[in-house]
C-alpha positions in Angstrom: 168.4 186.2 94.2 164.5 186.5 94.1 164.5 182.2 93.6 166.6 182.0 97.0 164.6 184.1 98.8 161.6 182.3 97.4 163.0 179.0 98.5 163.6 180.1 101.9 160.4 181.1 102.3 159.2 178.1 101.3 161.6 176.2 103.5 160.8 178.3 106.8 156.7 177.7 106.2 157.5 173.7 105.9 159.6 174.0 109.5 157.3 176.1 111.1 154.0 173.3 109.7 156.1 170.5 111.3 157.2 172.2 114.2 153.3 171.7 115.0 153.2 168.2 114.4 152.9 166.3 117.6 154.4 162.8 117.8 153.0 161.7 121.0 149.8 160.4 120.2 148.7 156.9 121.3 147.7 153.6 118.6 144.3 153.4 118.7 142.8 149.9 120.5 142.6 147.4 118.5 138.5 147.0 117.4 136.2 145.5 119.9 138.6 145.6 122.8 137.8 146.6 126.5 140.7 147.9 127.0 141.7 151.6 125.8 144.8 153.1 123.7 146.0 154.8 127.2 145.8 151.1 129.1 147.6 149.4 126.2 150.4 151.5 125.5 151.0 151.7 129.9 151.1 147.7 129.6 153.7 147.8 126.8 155.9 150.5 128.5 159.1 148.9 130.0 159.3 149.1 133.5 162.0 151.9 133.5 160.1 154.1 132.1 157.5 153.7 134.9 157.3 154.8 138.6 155.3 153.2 141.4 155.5 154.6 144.9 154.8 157.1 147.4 156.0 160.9 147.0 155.0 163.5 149.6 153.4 160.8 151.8 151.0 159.8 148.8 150.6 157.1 146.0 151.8 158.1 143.2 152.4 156.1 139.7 154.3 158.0 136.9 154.9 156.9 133.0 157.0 158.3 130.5 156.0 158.1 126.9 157.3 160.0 124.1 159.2 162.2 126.0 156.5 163.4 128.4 155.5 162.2 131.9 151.8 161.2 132.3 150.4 160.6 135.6 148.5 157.3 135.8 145.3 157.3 137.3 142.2 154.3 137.5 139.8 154.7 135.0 136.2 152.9 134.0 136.7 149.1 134.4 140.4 147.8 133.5 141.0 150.8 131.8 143.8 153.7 133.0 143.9 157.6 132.3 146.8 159.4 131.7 147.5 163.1 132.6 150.3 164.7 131.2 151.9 166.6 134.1 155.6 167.2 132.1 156.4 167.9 128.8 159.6 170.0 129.0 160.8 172.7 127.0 159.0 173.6 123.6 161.0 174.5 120.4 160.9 176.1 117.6 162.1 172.9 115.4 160.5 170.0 115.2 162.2 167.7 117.6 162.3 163.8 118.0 162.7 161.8 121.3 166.0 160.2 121.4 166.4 159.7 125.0 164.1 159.6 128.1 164.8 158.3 131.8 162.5 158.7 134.9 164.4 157.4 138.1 163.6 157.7 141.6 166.3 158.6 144.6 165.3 159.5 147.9 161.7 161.1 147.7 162.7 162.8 144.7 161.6 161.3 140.9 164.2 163.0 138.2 162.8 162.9 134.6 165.5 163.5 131.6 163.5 164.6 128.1 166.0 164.1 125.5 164.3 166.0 122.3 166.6 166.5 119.3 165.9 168.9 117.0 165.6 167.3 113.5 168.8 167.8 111.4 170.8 168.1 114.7 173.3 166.2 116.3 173.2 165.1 119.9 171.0 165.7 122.4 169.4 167.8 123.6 167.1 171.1 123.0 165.9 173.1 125.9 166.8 171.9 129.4 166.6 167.9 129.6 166.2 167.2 133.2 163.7 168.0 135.6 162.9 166.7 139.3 159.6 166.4 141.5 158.7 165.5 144.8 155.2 164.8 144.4 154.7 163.7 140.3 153.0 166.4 139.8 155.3 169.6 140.0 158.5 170.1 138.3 161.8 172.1 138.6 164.1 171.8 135.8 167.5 170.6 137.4 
């Protein structure tokens, strides 16, 4: 009895480490380039995952990376800055991204964050889909 109990123990402190493990973090830029990890990575993003238009009468360009919506905004030179402006629901588990969309209908951009927790099947944790009409704020749909 006292081994299980010690081995659950054990087993909750490893979950709760990697529950604060963060998997969104960018490659670094490769040595001696102008160019940073945030301009890279919005390069290589497929264009699905990307939004470029106007929302509440203003420009607005959204990405989705990892499960998380960055707003995109002109940095020093060539370069782009991201700000992360949706992230979704947090969890207890430590999740993976299995599924993301951001799509644009009428004014309104909906982004789906499909985080699985790890061990789990299907998708997904927390509530997946949320909908702005300026980038910027969110209400989960």
């Amino acid at each position: 009895m006292m081994r299980r109990t010690c081995l659950y123990l054990v087993s909750l402190g490893a979950a709760i480490a990697l529950a604060g493990c963060d998997d969104s973090s960018l490659d670094p830029a490769p040595p001696g380039s102008k160019l940073n990890a945030e301009t890279i990575a919005t390069r290589d993003t497929p264009p699905e995952l990307q939004f470029k238009g106007t929302l509440a009468g203003q420009p607005v360009y959204l990405l989705m990376h990892k499960c998380k919506v960055y707003k995109v905004e002109p940095g020093a030179g060539e370069n782009v800055k991201w700000t992360l402006v949706l992230e979704g629901d947090s969890s207890l588990l430590p999740t993976v991204c299995v599924q993301q969309s951001l799509t644009e209908s009428k004014g309104v951009v909906t982004a789906f964050i499909g985080r699985q927790a790890f061990g789990a099947g299907g998708c997904c944790t927390g509530t997946p889909e949320y909908r702005s009409r300026d980038g910027v704020n969110w209400k989960p749909r």
